[in-house]
N, C-alpha and C positions, 0 to 999 in steps of 0.2 A: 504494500500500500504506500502511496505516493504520498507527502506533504500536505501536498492541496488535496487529495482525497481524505487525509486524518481531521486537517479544520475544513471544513464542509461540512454544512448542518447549520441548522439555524441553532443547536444546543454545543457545537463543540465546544464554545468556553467553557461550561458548566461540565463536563467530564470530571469526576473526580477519583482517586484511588488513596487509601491510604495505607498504609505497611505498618506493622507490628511485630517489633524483635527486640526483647530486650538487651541487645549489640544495637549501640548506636551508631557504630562505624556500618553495620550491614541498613541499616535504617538508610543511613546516610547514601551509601552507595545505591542501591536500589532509586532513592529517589531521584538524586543525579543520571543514571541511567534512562529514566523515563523522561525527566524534563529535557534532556539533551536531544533526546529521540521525538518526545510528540511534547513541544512546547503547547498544545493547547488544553492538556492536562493539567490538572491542580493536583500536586502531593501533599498528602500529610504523612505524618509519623508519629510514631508514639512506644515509647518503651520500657511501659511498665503497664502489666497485663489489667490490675484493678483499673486504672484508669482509661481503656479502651473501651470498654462499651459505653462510658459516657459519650467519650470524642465520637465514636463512629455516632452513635445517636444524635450530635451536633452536626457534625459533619456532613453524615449523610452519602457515605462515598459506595459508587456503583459498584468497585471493585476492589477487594479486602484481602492484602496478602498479609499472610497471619504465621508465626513461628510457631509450633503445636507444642512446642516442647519448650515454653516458656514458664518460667516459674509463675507459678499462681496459676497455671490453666490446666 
């Protein structure tokens, strides 16, 4: 998928994903990956597992990568 076919849409700003890993260096990288690649994506982060279900419930994000093996979960 090309550029101009990722923002295309009358919603691509609004794309959102957020990542969950309590490594903020994998937090970190992950999100740089995607912002580099599809600038019309919104990252968040978050690394520390009690406080993710509030964020995602703020947030609101379409797609949730999630570490399963994070303490507290």
């Amino acid at each position: 998928m090309t550029k101009k076919e990722q923002s295309s849409g009358p919603s691509a700003r609004d794309r959102k994903v957020m990542v969950i890993d309590d490594l903020e260096s994998t937090c970190r990288l992950v999100k740089s990956l995607i912002e580099h690649h599809w600038s019309t994506i919104e990252v968040s982060t978050c690394t520390e597992s009690f406080h993710a279900i509030e964020i995602v419930r703020t947030v609101r994000p379409e797609v949730l990568l999630l570490d399963i093996q994070m303490p507290g979960i």
